[in-house]
C-alpha positions as CSV (number, residue, x, y, z in Angstrom):
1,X,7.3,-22.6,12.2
2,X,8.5,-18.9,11.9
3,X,5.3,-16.5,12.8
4,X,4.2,-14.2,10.3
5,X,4.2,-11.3,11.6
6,X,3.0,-9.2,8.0
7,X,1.1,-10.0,5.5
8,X,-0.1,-8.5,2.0
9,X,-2.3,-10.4,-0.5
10,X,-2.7,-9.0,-4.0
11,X,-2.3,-5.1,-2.8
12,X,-3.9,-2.6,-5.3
13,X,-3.5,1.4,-5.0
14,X,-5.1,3.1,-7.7
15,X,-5.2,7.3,-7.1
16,X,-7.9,9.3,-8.7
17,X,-11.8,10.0,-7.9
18,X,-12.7,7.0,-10.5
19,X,-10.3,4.6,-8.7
20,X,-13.2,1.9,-8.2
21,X,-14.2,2.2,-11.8
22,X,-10.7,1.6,-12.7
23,X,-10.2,-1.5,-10.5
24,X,-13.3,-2.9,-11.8
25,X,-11.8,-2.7,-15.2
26,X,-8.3,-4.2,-14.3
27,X,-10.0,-7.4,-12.7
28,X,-12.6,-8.2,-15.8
29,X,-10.8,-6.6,-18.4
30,X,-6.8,-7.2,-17.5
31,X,-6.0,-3.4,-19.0
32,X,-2.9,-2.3,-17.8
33,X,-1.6,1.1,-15.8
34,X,-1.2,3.3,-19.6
35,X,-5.1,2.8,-20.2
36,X,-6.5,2.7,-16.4
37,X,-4.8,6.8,-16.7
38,X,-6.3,6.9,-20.5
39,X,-9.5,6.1,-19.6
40,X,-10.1,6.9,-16.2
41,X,-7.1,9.9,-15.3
42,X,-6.1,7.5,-12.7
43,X,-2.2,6.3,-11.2
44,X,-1.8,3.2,-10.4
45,X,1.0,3.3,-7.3
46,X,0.8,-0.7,-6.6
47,X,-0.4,-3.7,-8.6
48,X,-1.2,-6.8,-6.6
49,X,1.8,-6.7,-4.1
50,X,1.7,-10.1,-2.4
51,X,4.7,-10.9,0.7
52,X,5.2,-12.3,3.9
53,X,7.3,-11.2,6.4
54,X,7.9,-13.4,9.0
55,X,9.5,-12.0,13.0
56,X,12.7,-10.2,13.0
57,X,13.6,-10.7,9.4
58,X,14.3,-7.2,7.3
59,X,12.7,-7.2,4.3
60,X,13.9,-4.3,1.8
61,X,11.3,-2.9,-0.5
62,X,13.8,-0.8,-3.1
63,X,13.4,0.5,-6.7
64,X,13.7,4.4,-8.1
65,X,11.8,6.7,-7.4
66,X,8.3,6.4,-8.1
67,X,8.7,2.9,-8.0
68,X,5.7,2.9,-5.4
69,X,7.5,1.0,-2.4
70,X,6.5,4.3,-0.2
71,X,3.0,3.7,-0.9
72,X,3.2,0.2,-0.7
73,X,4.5,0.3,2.9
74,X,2.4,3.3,3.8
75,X,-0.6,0.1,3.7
76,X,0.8,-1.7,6.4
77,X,-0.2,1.1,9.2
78,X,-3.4,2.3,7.0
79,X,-1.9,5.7,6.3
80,X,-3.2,4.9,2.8
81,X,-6.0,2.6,2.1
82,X,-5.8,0.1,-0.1
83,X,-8.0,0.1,-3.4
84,X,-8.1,-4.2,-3.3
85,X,-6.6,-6.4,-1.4
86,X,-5.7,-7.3,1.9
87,X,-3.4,-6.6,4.7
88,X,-2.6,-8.4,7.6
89,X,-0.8,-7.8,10.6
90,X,-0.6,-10.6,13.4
91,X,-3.4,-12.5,11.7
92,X,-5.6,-9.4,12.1
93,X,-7.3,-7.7,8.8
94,X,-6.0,-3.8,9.7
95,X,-8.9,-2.8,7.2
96,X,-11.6,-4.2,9.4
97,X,-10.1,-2.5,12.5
98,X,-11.7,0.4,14.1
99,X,-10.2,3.9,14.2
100,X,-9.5,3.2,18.2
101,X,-8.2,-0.2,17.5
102,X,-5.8,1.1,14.4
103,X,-4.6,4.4,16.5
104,X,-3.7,1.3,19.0
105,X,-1.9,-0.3,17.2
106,X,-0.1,2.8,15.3
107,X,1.1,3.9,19.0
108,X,2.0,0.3,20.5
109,X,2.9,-2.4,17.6
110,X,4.3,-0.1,14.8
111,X,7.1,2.0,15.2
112,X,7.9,4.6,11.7
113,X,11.3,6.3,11.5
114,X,11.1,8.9,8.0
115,X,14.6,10.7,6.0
116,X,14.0,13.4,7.9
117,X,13.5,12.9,11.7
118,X,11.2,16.0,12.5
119,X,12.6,16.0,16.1
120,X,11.2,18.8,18.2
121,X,14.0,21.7,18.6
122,X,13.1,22.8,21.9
123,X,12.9,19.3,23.6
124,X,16.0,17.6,24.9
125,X,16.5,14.3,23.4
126,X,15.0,12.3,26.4
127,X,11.8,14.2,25.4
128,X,11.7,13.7,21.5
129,X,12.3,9.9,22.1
130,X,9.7,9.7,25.1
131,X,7.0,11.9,23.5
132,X,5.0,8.5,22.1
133,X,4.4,7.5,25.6
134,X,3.6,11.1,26.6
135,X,0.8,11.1,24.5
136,X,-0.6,7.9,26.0
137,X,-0.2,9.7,29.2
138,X,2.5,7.2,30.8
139,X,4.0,8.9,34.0
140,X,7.1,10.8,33.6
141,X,9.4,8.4,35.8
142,X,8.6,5.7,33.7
143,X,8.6,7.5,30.2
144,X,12.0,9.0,30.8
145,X,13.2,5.6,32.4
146,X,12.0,4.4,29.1
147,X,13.9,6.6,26.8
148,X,16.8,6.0,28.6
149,X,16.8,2.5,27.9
150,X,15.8,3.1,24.2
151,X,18.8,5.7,23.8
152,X,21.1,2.8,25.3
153,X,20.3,0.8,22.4
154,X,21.6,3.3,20.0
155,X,24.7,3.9,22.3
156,X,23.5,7.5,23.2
157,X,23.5,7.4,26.4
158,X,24.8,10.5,28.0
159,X,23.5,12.9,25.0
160,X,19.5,12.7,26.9
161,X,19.2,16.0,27.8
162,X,21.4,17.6,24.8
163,X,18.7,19.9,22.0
164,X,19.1,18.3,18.8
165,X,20.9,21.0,17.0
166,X,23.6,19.8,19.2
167,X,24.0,16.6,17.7
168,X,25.4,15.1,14.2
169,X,23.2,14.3,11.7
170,X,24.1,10.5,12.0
171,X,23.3,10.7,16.2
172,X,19.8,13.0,15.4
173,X,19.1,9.6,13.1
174,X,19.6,7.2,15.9
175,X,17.4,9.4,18.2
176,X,14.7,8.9,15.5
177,X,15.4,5.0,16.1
178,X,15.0,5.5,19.7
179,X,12.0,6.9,19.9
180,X,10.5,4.7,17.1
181,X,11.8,1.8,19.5
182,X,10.3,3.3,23.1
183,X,7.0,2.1,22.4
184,X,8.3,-1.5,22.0
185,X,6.7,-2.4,18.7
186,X,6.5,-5.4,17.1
187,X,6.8,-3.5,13.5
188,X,9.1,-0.9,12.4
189,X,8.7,0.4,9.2
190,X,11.4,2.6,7.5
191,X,11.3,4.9,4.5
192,X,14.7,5.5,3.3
193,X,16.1,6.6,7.1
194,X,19.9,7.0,6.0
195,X,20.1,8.5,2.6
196,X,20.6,12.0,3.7
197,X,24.0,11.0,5.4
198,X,27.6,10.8,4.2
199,X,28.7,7.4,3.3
200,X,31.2,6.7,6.3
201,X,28.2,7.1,8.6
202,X,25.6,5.4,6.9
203,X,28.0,2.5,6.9
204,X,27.8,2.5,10.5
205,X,24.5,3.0,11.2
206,X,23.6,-0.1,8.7
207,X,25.3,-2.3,10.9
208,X,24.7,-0.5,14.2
209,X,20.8,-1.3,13.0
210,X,21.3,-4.9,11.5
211,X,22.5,-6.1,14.9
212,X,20.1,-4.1,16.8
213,X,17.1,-5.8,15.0
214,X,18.8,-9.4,15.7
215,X,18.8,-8.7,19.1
216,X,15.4,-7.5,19.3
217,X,14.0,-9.5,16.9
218,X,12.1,-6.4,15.7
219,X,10.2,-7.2,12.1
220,X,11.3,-4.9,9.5
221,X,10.1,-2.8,5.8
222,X,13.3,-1.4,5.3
223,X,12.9,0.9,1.8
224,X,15.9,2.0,-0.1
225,X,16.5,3.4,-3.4
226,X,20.2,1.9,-3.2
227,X,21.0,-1.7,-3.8
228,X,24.3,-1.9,-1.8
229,X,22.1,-0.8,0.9
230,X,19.7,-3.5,0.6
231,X,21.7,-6.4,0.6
232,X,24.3,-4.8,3.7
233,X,21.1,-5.1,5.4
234,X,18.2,-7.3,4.0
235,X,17.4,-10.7,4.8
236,X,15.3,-10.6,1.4
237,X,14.8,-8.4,-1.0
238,X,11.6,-6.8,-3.0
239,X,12.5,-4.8,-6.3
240,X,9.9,-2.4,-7.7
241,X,9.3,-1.1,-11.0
242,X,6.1,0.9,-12.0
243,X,4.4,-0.2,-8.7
244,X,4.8,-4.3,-9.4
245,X,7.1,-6.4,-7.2
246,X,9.2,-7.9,-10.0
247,X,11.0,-10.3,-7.6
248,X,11.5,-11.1,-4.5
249,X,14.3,-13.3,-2.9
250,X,17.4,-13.4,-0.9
251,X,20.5,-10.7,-1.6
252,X,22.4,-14.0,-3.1
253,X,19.2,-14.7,-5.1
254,X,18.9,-11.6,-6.6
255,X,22.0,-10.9,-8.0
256,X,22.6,-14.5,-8.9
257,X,19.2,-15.2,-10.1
258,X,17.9,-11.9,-11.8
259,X,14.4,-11.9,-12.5
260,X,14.5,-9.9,-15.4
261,X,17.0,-6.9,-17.5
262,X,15.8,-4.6,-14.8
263,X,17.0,-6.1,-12.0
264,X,19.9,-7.5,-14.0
265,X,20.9,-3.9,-14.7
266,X,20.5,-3.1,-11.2
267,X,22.9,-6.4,-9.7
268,X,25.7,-5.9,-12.7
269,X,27.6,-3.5,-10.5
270,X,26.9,-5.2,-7.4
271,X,30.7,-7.1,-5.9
272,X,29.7,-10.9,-5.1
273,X,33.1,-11.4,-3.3
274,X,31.4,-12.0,0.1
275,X,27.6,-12.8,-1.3
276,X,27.9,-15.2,-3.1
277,X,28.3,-18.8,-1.2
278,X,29.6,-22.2,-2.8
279,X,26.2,-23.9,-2.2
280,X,25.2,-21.4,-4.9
281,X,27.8,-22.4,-7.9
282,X,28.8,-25.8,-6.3
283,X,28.5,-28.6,-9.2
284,X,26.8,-31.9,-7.3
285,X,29.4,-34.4,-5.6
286,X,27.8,-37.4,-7.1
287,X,28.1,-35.7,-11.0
288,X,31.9,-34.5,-11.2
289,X,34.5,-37.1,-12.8
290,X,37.6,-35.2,-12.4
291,X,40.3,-35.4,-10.2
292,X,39.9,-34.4,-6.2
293,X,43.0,-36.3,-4.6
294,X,44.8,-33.3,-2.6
295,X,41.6,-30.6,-3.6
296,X,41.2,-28.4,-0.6
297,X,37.9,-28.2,1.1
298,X,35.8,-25.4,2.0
299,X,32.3,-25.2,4.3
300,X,29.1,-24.9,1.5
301,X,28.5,-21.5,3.7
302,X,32.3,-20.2,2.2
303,X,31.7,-16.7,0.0
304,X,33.5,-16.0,-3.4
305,X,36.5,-14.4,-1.7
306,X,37.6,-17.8,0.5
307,X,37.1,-20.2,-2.4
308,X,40.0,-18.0,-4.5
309,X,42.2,-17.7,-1.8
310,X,42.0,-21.7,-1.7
311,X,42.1,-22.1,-5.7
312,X,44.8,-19.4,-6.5
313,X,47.4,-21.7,-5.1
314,X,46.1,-25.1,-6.8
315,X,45.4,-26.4,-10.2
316,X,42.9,-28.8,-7.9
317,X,39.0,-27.9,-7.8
318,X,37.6,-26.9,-4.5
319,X,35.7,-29.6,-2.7
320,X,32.7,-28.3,-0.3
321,X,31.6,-29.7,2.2
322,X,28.4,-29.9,4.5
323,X,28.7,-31.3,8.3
324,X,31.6,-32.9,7.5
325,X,30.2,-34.4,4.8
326,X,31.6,-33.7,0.7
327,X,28.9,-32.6,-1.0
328,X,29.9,-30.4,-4.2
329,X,32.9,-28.9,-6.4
330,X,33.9,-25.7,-7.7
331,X,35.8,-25.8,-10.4
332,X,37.8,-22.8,-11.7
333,X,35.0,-22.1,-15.1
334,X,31.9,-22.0,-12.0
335,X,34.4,-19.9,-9.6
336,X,34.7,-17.4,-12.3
337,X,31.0,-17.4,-13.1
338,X,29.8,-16.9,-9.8
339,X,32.2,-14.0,-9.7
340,X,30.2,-12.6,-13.0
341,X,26.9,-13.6,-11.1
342,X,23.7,-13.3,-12.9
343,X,25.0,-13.3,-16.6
344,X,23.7,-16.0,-19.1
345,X,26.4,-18.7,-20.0
């Protein structure tokens, strides 16, 4: 069984001095965010967020802005308090947590990497990324030996004692993941880190980031305003509207599944050429009648693109298959809805 690793249960943040008086209303009352500021002159920013997030998966939290998936992460290391609800990291409640324990666990099992790096002009790169240990007084050998390592990761190594004016914008980003990585945490939470760079280069560093978290198995909030971005990256998905989670599933889920118009308006651009799988618009084995004799076959795992490169040169459907095993069709009609994704037959 995969560990959780975070946890949220039913997540309220309501802003404003009456923000008790206003929670007390939403629980016996039910009123919604337009009264709680009509009667109170309070915001709500988050409304009963409830997730998991098990070790090493990314989990994207996107919506516009104002959406309140900055404030929602913002929970998980207590840099705001909740107004209800609980948080959970490891099994530990962090609101029960001194202010010892939580600056513990702020330096050592979460590491936060921002838009805009903030990395100290005057200090080489060796020292913004070892600075976290510097402050827990670890001994320079070992904190530069450290960074090193760290700056390895994000294939920098030789840039260490470089200022950062001297780098690109996309290297001063990866520096940022260095030093968010040199304390070795368990938890890295990240509020929109590439949307200040130019496409080609946010590109990269989506990947270059995907596989580093694989290897590390380092837990994830990933927040994003951009879809594309989300599902390049995201094991699952959380979209945000007005501070409520509207749904939460896998990229495939979302874009074949929407929750809602708002997410459907957010997928209907979205390509499903290599997203979309044939378990996902496969018709069962046991209930198709027609013809197979000759059909090509295809894994259930194949995306959208590989099942019309078989069907282009065939009148046949495409069988699918699992371990060998035939377990599904696509027929031409569900090859051509999958490639709509998400809208109603």
């Amino acid at each position: 069984m995969t560990e959780t690793v975070v946890k949220l249960t039913d997540v309220w943040k309501i802003f404003g001095a009456r923000a008790e008086e206003a929670m007390t209303a939403v629980r016996n009352e039910g009123i919604g965010k337009p009264e709680v500021l009509e009667r109170y002159n309070c915001v709500v920013g988050v409304q009963g967020a409830t997730f998991e997030v098990p070790r090493g998966e990314i989990f994207c939290i996107m919506g516009l802005s104002g959406s309140g998936k900055s404030t929602l992460v913002r929970h998980v290391n207590r840099l705001i308090e909740p107004t209800s609800g609980k948080i959970e990291i490891l099994g530990h409640d962090v609101s029960k947590i001194s202010e010892n324990e939580l600056r513990r666990i702020r330096a050592q099992q979460i590491g936060m990497v921002f838009q805009h790096m903030a990395l100290m002009p005057h200090r080489s790169v060796r020292d913004n990324v070892a600075y976290p240990l510097e402050i827990r007084k670890v001994s320079k050998s070992k904190r530069w030996a450290v960074s090193d390592h760290a700056l390895g990761l994000v294939d920098l190594t030789g840039y260490e004692d470089r200022l950062p004016k001297e780098l690109s914008g996309g290297m001063q980003q990866r520096v940022g993941i260095a030093r968010a990585l040199a304390s070795d945490p368990e938890i890295l939470l990240m509020d929109e880190p590439f949307s200040a760079l130019d496409p080609l280069i946010r590109l990269q560093l989506q990947d270059q980031f995907k596989a580093l978290v694989a290897q590390l198995q380092k837990t994830t909030l990933f927040i994003t305003h951009d879809l594309d971005e989300a599902i390049r990256i995201g094991h699952r998905i959380a979209i945000m509207k007005d501070g409520v989670i509207v749904q939460i599933g896998t990229p495939e889920d979302i874009v074949m599944n929407p929750a809602d118009d708002y997410v459907r308006e957010f997928v209907q651009g979205i390509s499903k050429l290599k997203l979309v799988k044939a378990h996902s618009i496969m018709e069962p084995m046991d209930s198709y009648t027609g013809p197979t004799e000759g059909a090509p076959r295809a894994d259930e795992g194949a995306d959208l693109d590989q099942l019309i490169d078989l069907a282009v040169n065939t009148d046949m459907p495409v069988i699918i298959t699992d371990a060998g095993a035939d377990v599904g069709v696509v027929t031409k009609p569900r090859l051509l809805r999958g490639i709509q994704g998400g809208k109603n037959d």
